[in-house]
VMD Tcl script that draws the C-alpha trace (Angstrom):
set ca {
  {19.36 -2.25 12.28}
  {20.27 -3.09 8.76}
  {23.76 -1.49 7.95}
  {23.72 1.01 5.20}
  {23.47 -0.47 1.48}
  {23.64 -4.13 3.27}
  {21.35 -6.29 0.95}
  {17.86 -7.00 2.32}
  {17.77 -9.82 4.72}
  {13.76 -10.44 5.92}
  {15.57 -12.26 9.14}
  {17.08 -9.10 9.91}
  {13.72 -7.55 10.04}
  {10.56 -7.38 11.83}
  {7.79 -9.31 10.04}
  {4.69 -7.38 10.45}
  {2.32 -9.06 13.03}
  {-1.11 -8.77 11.04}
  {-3.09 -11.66 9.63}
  {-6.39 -12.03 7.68}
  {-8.41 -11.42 10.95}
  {-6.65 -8.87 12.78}
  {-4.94 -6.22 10.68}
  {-4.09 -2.67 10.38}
  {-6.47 -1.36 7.28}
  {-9.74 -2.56 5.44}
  {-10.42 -1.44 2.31}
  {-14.25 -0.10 0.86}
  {-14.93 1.05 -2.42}
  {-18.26 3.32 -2.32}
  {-17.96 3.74 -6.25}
  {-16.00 2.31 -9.25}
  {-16.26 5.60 -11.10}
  {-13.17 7.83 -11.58}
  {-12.33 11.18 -12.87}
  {-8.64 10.30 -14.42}
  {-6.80 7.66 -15.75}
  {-4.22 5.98 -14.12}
  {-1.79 3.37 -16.57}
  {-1.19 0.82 -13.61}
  {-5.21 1.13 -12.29}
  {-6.32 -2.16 -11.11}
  {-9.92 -1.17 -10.81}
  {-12.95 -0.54 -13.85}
  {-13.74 2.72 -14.50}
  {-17.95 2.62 -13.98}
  {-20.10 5.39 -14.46}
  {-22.94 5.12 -11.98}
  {-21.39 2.78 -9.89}
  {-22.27 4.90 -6.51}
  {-23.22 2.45 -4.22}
  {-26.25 3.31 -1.59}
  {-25.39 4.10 2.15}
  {-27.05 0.81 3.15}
  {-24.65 -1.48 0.94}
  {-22.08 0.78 2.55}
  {-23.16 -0.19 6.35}
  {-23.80 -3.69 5.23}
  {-20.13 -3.88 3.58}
  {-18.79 -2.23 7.14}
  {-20.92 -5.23 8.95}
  {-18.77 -8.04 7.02}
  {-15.54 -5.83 8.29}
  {-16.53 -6.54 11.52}
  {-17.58 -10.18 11.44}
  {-14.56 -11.42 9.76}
  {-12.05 -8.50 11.01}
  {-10.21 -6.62 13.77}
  {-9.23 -2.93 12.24}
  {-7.66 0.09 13.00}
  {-8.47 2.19 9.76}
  {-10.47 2.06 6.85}
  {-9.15 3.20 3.55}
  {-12.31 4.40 1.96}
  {-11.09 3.92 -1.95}
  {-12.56 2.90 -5.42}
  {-12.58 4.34 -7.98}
  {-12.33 8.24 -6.94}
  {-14.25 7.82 -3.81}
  {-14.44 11.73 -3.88}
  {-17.12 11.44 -7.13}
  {-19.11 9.80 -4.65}
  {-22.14 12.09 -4.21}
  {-22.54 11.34 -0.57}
  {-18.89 10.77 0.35}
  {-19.40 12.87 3.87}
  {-21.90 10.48 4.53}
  {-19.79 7.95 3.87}
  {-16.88 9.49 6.23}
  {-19.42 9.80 9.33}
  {-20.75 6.20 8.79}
  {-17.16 4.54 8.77}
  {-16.02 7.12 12.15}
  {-19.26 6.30 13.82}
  {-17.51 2.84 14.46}
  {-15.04 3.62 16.32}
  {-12.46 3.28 12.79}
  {-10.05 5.68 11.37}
  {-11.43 7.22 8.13}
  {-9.06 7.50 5.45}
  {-9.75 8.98 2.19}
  {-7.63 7.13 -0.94}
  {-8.05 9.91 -3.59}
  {-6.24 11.53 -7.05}
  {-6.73 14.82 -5.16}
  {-8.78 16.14 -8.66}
  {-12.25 17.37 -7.02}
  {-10.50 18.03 -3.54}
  {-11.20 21.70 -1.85}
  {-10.67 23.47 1.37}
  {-14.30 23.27 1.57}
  {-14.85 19.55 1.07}
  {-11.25 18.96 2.76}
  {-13.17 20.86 5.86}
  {-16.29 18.60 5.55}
  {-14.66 15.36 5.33}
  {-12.41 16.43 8.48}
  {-15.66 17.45 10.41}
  {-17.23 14.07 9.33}
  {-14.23 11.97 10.76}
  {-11.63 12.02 8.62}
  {-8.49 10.94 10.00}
  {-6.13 11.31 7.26}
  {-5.82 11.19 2.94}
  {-3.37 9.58 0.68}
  {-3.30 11.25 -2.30}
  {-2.04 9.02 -6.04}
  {-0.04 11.08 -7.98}
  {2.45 9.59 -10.70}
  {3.77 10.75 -13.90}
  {1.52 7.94 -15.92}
  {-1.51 9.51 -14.96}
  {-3.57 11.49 -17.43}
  {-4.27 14.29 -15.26}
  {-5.64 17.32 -16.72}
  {-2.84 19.80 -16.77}
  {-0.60 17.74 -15.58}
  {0.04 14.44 -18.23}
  {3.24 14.31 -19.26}
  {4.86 15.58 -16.51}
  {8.28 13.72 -14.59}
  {8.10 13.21 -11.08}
  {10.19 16.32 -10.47}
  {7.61 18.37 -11.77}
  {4.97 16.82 -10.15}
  {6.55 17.16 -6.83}
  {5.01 20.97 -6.96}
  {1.45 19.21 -7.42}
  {2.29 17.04 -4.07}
  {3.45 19.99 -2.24}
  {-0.28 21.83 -2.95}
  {-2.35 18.75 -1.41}
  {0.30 18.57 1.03}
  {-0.20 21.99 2.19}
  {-4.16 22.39 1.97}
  {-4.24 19.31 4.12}
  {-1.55 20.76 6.97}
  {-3.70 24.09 6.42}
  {-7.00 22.25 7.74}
  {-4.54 20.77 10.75}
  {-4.62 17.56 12.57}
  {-4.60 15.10 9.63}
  {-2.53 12.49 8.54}
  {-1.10 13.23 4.77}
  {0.25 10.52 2.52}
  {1.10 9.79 -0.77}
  {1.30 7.03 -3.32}
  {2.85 6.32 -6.50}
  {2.97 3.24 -9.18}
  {6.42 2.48 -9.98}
  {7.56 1.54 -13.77}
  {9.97 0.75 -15.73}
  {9.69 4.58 -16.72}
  {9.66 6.49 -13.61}
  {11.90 3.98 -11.43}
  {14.80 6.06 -11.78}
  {12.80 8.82 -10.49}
  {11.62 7.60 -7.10}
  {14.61 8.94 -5.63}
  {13.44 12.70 -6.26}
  {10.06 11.88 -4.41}
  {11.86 10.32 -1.74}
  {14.19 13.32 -1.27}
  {10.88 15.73 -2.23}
  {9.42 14.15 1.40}
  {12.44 14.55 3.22}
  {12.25 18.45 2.43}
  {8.81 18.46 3.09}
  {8.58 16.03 6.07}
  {6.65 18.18 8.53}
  {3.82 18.14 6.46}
  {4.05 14.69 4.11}
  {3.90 11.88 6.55}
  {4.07 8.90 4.65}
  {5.00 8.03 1.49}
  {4.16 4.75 -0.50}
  {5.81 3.41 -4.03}
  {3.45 0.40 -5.49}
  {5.10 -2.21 -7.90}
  {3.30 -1.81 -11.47}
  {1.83 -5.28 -12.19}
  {-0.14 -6.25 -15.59}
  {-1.02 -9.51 -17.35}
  {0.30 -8.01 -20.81}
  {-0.35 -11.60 -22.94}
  {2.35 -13.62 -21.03}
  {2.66 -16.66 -23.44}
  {3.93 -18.60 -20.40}
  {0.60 -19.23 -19.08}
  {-3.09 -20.03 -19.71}
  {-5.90 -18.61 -17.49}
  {-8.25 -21.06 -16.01}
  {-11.52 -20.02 -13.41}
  {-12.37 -23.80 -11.85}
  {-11.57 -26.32 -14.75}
  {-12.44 -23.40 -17.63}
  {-10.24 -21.71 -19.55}
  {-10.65 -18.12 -19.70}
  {-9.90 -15.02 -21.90}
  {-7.68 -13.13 -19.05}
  {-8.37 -10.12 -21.77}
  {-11.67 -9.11 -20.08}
  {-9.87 -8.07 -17.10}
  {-8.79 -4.52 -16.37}
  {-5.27 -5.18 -15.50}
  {-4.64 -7.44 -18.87}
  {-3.19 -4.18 -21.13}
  {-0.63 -4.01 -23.77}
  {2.31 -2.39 -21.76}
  {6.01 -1.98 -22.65}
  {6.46 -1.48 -18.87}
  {7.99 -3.65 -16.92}
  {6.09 -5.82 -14.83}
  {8.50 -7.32 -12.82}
  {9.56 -5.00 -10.21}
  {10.64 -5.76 -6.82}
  {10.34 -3.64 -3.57}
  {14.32 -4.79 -3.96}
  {14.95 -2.62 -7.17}
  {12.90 0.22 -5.39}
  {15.11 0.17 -2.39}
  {18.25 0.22 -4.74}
  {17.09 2.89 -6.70}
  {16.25 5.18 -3.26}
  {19.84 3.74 -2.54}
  {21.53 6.33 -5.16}
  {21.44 8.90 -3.54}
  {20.37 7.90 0.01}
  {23.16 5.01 0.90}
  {22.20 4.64 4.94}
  {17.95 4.08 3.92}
  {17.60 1.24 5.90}
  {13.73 -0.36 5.62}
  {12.68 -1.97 9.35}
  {9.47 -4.11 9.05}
  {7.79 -6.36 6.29}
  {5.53 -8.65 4.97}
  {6.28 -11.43 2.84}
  {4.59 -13.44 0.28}
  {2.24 -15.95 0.47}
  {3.91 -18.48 -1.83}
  {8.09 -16.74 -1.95}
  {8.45 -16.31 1.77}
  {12.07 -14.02 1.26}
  {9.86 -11.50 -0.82}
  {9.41 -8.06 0.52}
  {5.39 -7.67 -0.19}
  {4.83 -4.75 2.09}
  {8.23 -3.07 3.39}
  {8.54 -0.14 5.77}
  {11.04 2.03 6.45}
  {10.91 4.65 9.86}
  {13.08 7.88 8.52}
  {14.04 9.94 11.61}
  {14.75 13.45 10.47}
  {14.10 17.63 9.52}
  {14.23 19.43 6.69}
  {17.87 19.55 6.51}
  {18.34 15.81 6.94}
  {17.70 12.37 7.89}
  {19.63 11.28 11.43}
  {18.38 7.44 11.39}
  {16.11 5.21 10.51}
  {13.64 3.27 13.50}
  {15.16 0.13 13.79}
  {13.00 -3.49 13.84}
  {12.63 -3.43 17.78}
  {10.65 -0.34 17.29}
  {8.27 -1.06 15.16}
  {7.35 -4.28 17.33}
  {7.03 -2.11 20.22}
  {4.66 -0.18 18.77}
  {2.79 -3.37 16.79}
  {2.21 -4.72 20.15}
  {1.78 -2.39 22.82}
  {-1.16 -0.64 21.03}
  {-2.51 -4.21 20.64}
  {-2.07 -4.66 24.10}
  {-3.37 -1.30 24.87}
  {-6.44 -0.99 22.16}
  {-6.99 -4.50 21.03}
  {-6.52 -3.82 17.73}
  {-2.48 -2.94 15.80}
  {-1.84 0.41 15.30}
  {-2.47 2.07 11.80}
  {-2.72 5.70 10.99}
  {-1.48 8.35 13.23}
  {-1.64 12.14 13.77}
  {0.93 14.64 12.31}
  {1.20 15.46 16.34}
  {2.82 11.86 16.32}
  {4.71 11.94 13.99}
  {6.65 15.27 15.40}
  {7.85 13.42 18.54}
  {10.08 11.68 17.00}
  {13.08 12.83 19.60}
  {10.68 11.72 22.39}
  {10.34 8.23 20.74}
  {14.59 8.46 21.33}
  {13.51 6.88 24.61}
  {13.66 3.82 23.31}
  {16.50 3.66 22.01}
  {18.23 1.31 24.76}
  {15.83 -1.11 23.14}
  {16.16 -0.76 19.53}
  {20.07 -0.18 17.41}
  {18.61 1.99 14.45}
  {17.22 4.95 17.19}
  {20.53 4.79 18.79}
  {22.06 5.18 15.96}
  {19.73 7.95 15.16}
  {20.06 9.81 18.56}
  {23.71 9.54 18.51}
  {24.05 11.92 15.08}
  {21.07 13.87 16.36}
  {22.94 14.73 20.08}
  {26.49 15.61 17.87}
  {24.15 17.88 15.92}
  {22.90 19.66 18.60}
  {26.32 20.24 20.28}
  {27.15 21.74 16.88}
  {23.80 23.86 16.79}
  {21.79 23.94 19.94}
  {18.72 25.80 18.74}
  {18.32 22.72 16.86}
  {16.31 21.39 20.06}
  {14.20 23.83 19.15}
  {13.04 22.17 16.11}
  {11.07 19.10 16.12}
  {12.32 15.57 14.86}
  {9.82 13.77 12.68}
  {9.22 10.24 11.92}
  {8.35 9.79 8.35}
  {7.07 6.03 6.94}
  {8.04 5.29 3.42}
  {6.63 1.93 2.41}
  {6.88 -0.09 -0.45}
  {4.26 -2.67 -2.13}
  {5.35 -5.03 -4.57}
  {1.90 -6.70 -5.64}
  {1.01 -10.13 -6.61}
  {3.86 -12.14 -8.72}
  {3.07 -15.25 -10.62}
  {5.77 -17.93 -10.21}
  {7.25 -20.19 -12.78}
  {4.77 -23.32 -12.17}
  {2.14 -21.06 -11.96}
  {1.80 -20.24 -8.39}
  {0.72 -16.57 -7.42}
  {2.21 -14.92 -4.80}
  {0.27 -12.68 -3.15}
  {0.81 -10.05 -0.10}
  {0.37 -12.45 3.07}
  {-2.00 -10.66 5.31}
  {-3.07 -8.11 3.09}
  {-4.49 -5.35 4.45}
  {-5.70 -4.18 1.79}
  {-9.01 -6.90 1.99}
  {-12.37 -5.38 0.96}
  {-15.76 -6.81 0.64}
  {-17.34 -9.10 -2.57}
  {-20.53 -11.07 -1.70}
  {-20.22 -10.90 1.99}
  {-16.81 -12.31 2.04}
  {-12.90 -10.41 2.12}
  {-11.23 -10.37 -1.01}
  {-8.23 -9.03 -1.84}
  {-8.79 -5.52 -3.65}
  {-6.05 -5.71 -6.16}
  {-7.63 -8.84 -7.68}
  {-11.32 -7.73 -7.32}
  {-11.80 -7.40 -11.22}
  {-11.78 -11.45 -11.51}
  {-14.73 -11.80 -9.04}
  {-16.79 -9.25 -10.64}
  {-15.83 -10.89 -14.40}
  {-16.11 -14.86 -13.45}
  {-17.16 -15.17 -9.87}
  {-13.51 -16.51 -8.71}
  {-10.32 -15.97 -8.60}
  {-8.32 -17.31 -11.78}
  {-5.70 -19.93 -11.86}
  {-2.41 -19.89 -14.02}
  {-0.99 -22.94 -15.33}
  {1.86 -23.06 -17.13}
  {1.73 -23.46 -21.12}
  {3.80 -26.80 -20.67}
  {2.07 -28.30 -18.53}
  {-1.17 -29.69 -19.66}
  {-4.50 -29.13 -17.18}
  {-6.13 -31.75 -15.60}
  {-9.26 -31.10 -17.19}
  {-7.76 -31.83 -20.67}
  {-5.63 -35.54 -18.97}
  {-7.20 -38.32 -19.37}
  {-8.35 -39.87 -15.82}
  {-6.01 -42.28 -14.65}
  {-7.11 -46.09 -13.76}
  {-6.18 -47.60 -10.83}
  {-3.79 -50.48 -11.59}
  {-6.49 -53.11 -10.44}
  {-9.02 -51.87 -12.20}
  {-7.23 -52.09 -15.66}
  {-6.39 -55.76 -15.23}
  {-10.49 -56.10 -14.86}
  {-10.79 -54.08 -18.26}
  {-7.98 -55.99 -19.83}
  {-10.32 -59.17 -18.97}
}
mol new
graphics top color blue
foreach p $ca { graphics top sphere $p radius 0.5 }
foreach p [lrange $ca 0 end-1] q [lrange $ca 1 end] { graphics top cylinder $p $q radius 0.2 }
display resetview
C-alpha cells in the first residue's frame, strides 16, 4: 500500500492486466446526436445520426471477433436520444455482456430508468461538470452541482440493483474543485459507486506541431477536439491526485495503466476507498485488486468490470483478505478500533467505492502520442477497434493523424537520399 501523500510510484502498484484483446469494457456509440454541450466533448454533435439495430448487432459482431469483454458502455453522443435505446439495451444483454448506459442524465426518468433496467441494464454513469451547458444548470461550481448528482444518484438506488457512477472533465477551472466531488461521494457512498475525473485534452493551435494523415498535411481545425480554449490541456492524473490530496492526505490510488509511449504515466488510475458515511477506514491495497483481476478471469474467462451495489456493500467481508493485501489491513485495523469505540457500527455496512482517474492521450515533445495502453475504451470504425477518444480523425480523413514537430522537417518535403555508390555513378 502506498503510504499517505507518498508520491506516485507505478512499481508500487498493480498494473492493470487488460490488453487490446481481452479487456474490461467496449465501447458503442448508437448515435452521435446530443442534447447538451459539453466544453471538453470529444465527439460531433449529429442530428440524425441514429444508427439502425442491424449496424448495432453488426458493430457487437466485431466486439466479439477481435475482443474478450465484460461490459459494454453503450455511449455516443446521448445514447438516451436514441429512439430505440431499449432495443439497444436487450440486444447488448442478450450476449451474455453487462449493459451500461454512458449518459448526461437530461431525458432520464423513472419510467425509462425502469425500461432500460428491465431490458438489461446493469448500471449508468452519468457526466456532469460545471462546463457543461445544461439547461438550468450552466454556470454552476461543482458544489452546486453535487445536488444534481445526488438526484440521478437517488432515482437510480430507487429502481435498486444497479451500478451508479459518475464522470467529470477536469480543467484548469474546476481542478481545485474535485476535492468537493470526491468528499460529495464519500457522504453519499451507499448509493454513488464509482466515481471517474477525465483529463481535459484539446489541440488549441499548438504552434509546436504540424498535423500530417499518411505523407499529407492536414488542417487539424476540422476536428472536434481542435477549439480555442484558455484551459489547460496538460493535466495529469498526478495533479488530480494532489488536488484530492488537500483535504484527503491518506487517498492512496492501487491499480493503473500506463501509456503507450511514457510508460511512468498514470493513463487509467484506480483507487479502492473502504468506508461509510462518516468516513473512509482504508483504501484496497494492489494485492487486491489482482485478486480480483484474476480470479474472475480464472472463474469467468473474461476480467471483471462492473459490479452490483450488493458488491460493493461487502466491503468488511472482502476484510478476509487482508492477510494478503497491506492497504485492507490497514483498513480493518481502524475499522475493528472503531467498532470497540461504537459497536452498533457492525451494524452498518462497509462499502467499497472506485474513484478512477483518466488522463487521455498526451503528445510528446518529438511528436509521439501517448495514448492509454489497453484502452478499454475501443469501439468500432469500419469493422476494426479504434480508440473512441480519437474517433473524429477516422470519420474526417480515414486515419489516425501524425504530429511532427515544427523543427523537424517531414520526410515527404526531404529530398531522397542516394546511396553513396550510386552518386559516384551520377558524378560519372
Amino acid at each position: 500500500m502506498i503510504a499517505p501523500a507518498s508520491p506516485l510510484n507505478h512499481r508500487s502498484l498493480y498494473r492493470l492486466p487488460w490488453s487490446p484483446t481481452d479487456n474490461i469494457i467496449s465501447w458503442l456509440e448508437p448515435t452521435k446526436n446530443c442534447n447538451i454541450h459539453c466544453h471538453g466533448c470529444y465527439s460531433a454533435n449529429v442530428t440524425g445520426s441514429h444508427k439502425s439495430l442491424e449496424t448495432i448487432e453488426h458493430e457487437l459482431d466485431v466486439f466479439e471477433r477481435f475482443r474478450q469483454t465484460d461490459a459494454v458502455s453503450i455511449a455516443g453522443g446521448e445514447p438516451l436520444t436514441h429512439p430505440q435505446i431499449v432495443d439497444v439495451v436487450r440486444r447488448v444483454a442478450s450476449r451474455g455482456l453487462k449493459p451500461v448506459i454512458n449518459t448526461n442524465g437530461y431525458a432520464m426518468n423513472p419510467e425509462l430508468l425502469h425500461d432500460l433496467k428491465q431490458a438489461g441494464a446493469r448500471g449508468f454513469t452519468f457526466h456532469i461538470d460545471s462546463l457543461q451547458k445544461r439547461p438550468g444548470h450552466t454556470g454552476q461550481s461543482e458544489t452546486e452541482l453535487n445536488d444534481l448528482r445526488l438526484h440521478y444518484a437517488e432515482m437510480v438506488a430507487r429502481e435498486g440493483d444497479l451500478s451508479c457512477a459518475f464522470n467529470a472533465t477536469v480543467y484548469g477551472a474546476n481542478l481545485k474543485e474535485v476535492p468537493a466531488i470526491v468528499e460529495w461521494g464519500r457522504e453519499h457512498i451507499d448509493i454513488a459507486h464509482v466515481l471517474v475525473f477525465i483529463a481535459f485534452r484539446a489541440l488549441t493551435g499548438d504552434l509546436r506541431f504540424d498535423y500530417y494523415v499518411g505523407e499529407k498535411r492536414i488542417d487539424e481545425g476540422k476536428l472536434v477536439y481542435s477549439k480555442p480554449t484558455a484551459e489547460r490541456t496538460d493535466i495529469t492524473a498526478r495533479d488530480i491526485v494532489a488536488a484530492i490530496r488537500t483535504s484527503d492526505p491518506d487517498f492512496a490510488p492501487c491499480a493503473y495503466l500506463n501509456g503507450s509511449e511514457a510508460l511512468d504515466s498514470f493513463k487509467w488510475l484506480m483507487t479502492l476507498r473502504v468506508g461509510d458515511k462518516r468516513g473512509i477506514v482504508g483504501h484496497a491495497g494492489p494485492k487486491f485488486i489482482e485478486l480480483a483481476q484474476v480470479s474472475n478471469h480464472l472463474r469467468h474467462g473474461r476480467y471483471l468490470g462492473y459490479v452490483p451495489p450488493r458488491v460493493h456493500a461487502r466491503a468488511r467481508w472482502m476484510m478476509a483478505l487482508a492477510p494478503f493485501d497491506a492497504g485492507l489491513r490497514a483498513a480493518m485495523k481502524k475499522d475493528l478500533a472503531a467498532v470497540v469505540r461504537d459497536p452498533m457500527r457492525l451494524a452498518r455496512p462497509l462499502h467499497l467505492q472506485s474513484v478512477m482517474i483518466i488522463q487521455p492521450v498526451d503528445l510528446l515533445a518529438d511528436g509521439r502520442q501517448s495514448m492509454c495502453d489497453a484502452c478499454p475504451d475501443m469501439t468500432v470504425f469500419e469493422d476494426q477497434l479504434v480508440n473512441s477518444c480519437r474517433l473524429d480523425e477516422k470519420l474526417q480523413f480515414g486515419q489516425f493523424m501524425r504530429t511532427v514537430p515544427t523543427t523537424v522537417k517531414h520526410p515527404a518535403e526531404q529530398p531522397a537520399e542516394v546511396p553513396a555508390h550510386m552518386a559516384e555513378e551520377i558524378s560519372t
